[in-house]
C-alpha positions in Angstrom: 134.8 86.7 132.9 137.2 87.0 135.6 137.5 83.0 135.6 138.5 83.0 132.0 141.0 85.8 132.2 143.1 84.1 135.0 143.0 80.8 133.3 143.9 82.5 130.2 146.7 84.1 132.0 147.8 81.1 133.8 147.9 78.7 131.3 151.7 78.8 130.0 150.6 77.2 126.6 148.5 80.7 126.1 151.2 82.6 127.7 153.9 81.2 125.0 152.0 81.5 122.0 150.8 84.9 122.8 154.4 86.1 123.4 155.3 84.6 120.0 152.9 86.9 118.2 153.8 89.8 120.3 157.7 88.7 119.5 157.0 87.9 116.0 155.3 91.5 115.2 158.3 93.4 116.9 160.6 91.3 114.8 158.4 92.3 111.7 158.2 96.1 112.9 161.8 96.4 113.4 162.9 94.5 109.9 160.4 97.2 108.2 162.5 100.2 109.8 166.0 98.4 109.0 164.6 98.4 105.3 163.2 102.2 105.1 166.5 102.9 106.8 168.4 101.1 103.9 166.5 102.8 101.6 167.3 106.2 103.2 170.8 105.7 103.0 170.7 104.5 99.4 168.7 107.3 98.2 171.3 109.9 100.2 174.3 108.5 98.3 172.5 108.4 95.0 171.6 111.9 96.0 175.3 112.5 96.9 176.4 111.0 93.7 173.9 113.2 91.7 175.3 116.4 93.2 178.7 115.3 93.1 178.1 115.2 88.9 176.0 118.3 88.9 178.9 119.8 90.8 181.5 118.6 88.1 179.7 120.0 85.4 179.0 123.7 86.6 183.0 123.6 87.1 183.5 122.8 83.5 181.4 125.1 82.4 182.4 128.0 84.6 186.4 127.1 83.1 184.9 127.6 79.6 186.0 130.8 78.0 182.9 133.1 77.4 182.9 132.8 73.8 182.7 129.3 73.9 179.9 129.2 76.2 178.2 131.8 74.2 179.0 129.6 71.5 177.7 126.3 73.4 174.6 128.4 74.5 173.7 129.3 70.8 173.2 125.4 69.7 170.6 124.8 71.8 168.6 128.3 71.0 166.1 128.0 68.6 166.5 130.2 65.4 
């Protein structure tokens, strides 16, 4: 056993293909947190966007005279 550990670990053919793999899966790992990253950040400004619209409307609404909210209000009541 011991014999075929230390050739395995002295042949440099061995050696370079298993630090491709090892290189090749870090590579792999780190483009699959750069992309949930991306997605975070997209999600955040959409968010960001979302509440920026939500925001826009409550201050139209709260410039609206009560009448015409009542009024507003009343349309979308059911009789």
């Amino acid at each position: 056993m011991s014999a075929l550990l230390a050739w395995l670990l002295g042949n440099p053919t061995i050696l370079a293909i298993g630090a491709g793999l090892v290189g090749a899966l870090g590579w792999g790992f780190h483009q699959r947190l750069a992309g949930a990253r991306a997605e975070r950040g997209r999600q955040a400004e959409a968010e960001i966007a979302a509440r920026n619209v939500a925001d826009q409307v409550d201050n139209d609404i709260g410039a609206l005279p009560v009448d015409a909210v009542r009024k507003e209000l009343k349309s979308w009541a059911r009789d």
